[in-house]
Phi, psi and omega in degrees: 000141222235125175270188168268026181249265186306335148282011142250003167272282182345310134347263193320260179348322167295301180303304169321287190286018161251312185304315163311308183316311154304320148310315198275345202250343170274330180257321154230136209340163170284344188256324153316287150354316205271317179282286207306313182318299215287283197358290197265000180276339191252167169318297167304356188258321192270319175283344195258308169314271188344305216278007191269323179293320189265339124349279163015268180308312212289298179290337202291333158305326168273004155259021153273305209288335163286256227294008164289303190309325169260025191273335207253344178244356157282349167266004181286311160307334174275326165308311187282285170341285186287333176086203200259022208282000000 
């Protein structure tokens, strides 16, 4: 059974993924394209999808713990940029 949830999530995924199509279809070639599917359409490609959220996960703590680390002198800067307004 399909909620109202779940059928405007579905929605949203559509509009994403359509909207991606479009991007990928302004940046890259039509033979590029042809490569990425058979990629992810073969067995090493649908395993490199699964293992990708958990890439992620595994760095992405260590690029919050940089740009925490570079925060005080990039608004320092933004600050000399924008003045006192």
């Amino acid at each position: 059974m399909r909620t109202l949830f779940g059928t405007e999530l579905a929605e949203i995924m559509r509009d994403v993924m359509s909207d991606q199509a479009q991007v990928a279809a302004d940046i890259y070639t039509l033979e590029e394209l042809t490569l990425l599917k058979d990629l992810y359409t073969s067995p090493i490609g649908r395993s490199v999808l699964a293992k990708n959220a958990e890439f992620v996960r595994a760095y992405q703590p260590q690029v919050v713990e940089e740009m925490r680390s570079r925060m005080p002198r990039l608004n320092a800067e933004i600050l000399e940029i924008v003045g006192d307004e």
